[in-house]
C-alpha positions, 0 to 999 in steps of 0.5 A: 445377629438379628434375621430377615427377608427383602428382596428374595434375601435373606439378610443377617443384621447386627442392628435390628430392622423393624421395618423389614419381615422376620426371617431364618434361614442361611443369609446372603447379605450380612450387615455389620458394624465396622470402620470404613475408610474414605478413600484418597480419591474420594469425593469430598460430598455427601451422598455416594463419595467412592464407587467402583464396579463392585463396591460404593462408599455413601457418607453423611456428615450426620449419619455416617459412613456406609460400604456396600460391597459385591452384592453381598456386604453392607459395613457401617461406620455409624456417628456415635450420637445418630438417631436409629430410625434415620440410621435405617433410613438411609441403611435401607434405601441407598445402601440397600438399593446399591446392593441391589443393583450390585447384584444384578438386578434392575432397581428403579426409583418405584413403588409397586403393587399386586392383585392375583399375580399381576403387579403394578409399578409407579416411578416418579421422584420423591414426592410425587406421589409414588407412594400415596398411589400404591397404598391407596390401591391397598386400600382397594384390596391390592397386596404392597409389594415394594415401597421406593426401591424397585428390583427386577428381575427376569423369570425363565420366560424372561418376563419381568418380576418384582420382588418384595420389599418391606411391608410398609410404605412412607406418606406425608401427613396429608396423604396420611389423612386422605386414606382415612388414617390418623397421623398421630397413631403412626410413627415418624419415619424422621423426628423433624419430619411429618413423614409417617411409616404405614405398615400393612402386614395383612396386605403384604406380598411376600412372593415375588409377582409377575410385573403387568404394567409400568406407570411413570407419574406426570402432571395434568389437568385430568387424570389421564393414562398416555402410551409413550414411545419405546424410546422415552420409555427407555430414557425415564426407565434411566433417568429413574434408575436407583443407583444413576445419582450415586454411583456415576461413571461407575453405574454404566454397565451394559447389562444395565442397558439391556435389562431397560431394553427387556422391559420396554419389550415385555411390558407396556409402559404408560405415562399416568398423568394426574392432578397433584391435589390429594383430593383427585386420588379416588378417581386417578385409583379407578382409572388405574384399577380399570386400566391394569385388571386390562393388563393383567389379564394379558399376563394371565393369558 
């Protein structure tokens, strides 16, 4: 079994997972292989086909079949002929964040970032530029934190903390470029896609940081930071939660409910609106690296 860390975990895998910090210790995930049967009821769809309160189903035609179990266990029942690096794909995303939620934490579509304690988070649906955004504040001397999958949880003060993720983040080609790196020296994250792993070991969070401020990403004319109303808040907190697309009626769960409650009451949360076109980035990074050393100094305080 191969050892690592995500997530404040210790995960023991069968399969090794490069993309995630090496690690001893005794483990709270196990990772195996193993047959996992679709249930009679199951939906007969791709993504999340079975879910429960304790224990979800995710099958992909191409990929296999994936059973995340109380927090604890993630089964794979991989096709013989799959592609690793798309295995681990969906093994550390969907399934991952399953867990995750499973364990009570509040897990968000987001990517996050951390400078002297005081982390940053972005929302936003696959491409629209989660991750471009926090690796262009790496660039800026801010430590990565999580890339795509979000986890909360509350510290004894109940104040928000993010905990750390893998050291890398996923950029498309032309984000690649914009940052002034070469897409040909990075790998794929798919064969058939120009999507690239950009690691960043040296900048790399590997404690869990206080979370300051809660950007979700929207479209306008001029990069532009709007306060919005506690209860639009909550409703993009729900809208951008992980597991709402693959565990349905089966993810209502109060608690749930309240940890978005918690956060709207503990951090502010803002709409970054911004142009879409990379070559507004330098900009939108100062507005933002402006706009959160604010916050963070509140957090300090």
């Amino acid at each position: 079994m191969f050892s690592y860390t995500a997530y404040g975990l210790n995960i023991a895998s069968y399969l090794p997972l490069p993309e995630l910090t090496v690690h001893g210790g005794e483990a709270d995930v196990a990772i195996q292989p193993g047959p996992v049967q679709h249930p009679a009821n199951a939906v007969r769809s791709e993504q999340c086909i079975w879910a429960s309160k304790t224990e979800a189903i995710f099958h992909w035609h191409d990929i296999g079949t994936f059973l995340v179990r109380k927090g604890r266990e993630i089964i794979v029942d991989a096709i013989p002929e799959v592609n690793s690096d798309v295995l681990r794909l969906f093994l550390l995303g969907s399934a991952l964040g399953t867990l995750l939620h499973q364990r009570g934490l509040l897990v968000l579509h987001g990517s996050v970032v951390a400078k002297a304690g005081s982390a940053l988070a972005f929302l936003g649906e696959s491409g629209w530029g989660k991750s471009t955004m926090v690796a262009a504040l790496c660039k800026q001397g801010y430590h990565l934190v999580a890339d795509d999958v979000l986890a909360i949880g509350f510290d004894d003060s109940n104040h928000p903390i993010v905990f750390p993720g893998s050291p890398q983040v996923k950029l498309w080609a032309d984000a690649v470029t914009s940052l002034g790196d070469d897409p040909a020296a990075l790998p794929r994250i798919r064969p058939e896609l120009e999507k690239y792993a950009r690691r960043f070991e040296q900048g790399f969070s590997t404690e869990p940081q206080q979370l300051a401020r809660l950007y979700i990403l929207g479209v306008g004319a001029a990069p532009e930071i709007e306060p919005i109303a506690a209860q639009i808040a909550f409703k993009e907190l729900i809208f951008h939660s992980y597991a709402v697309p693959f565990l349905g009626s089966a993810f209502s769960n109060p608690s749930h409910f309240q940890q978005c409650a918690q956060l709207i009451n503990t951090i502010p949360i803002a709409r970054l609106k911004r142009h879409r076109s990379l070559l507004a980035l330098p900009e939108i990074v100062q507005l933002v690296e402006v706009d959160g050393a604010g916050h963070a100094q509140r957090v300090a305080v």
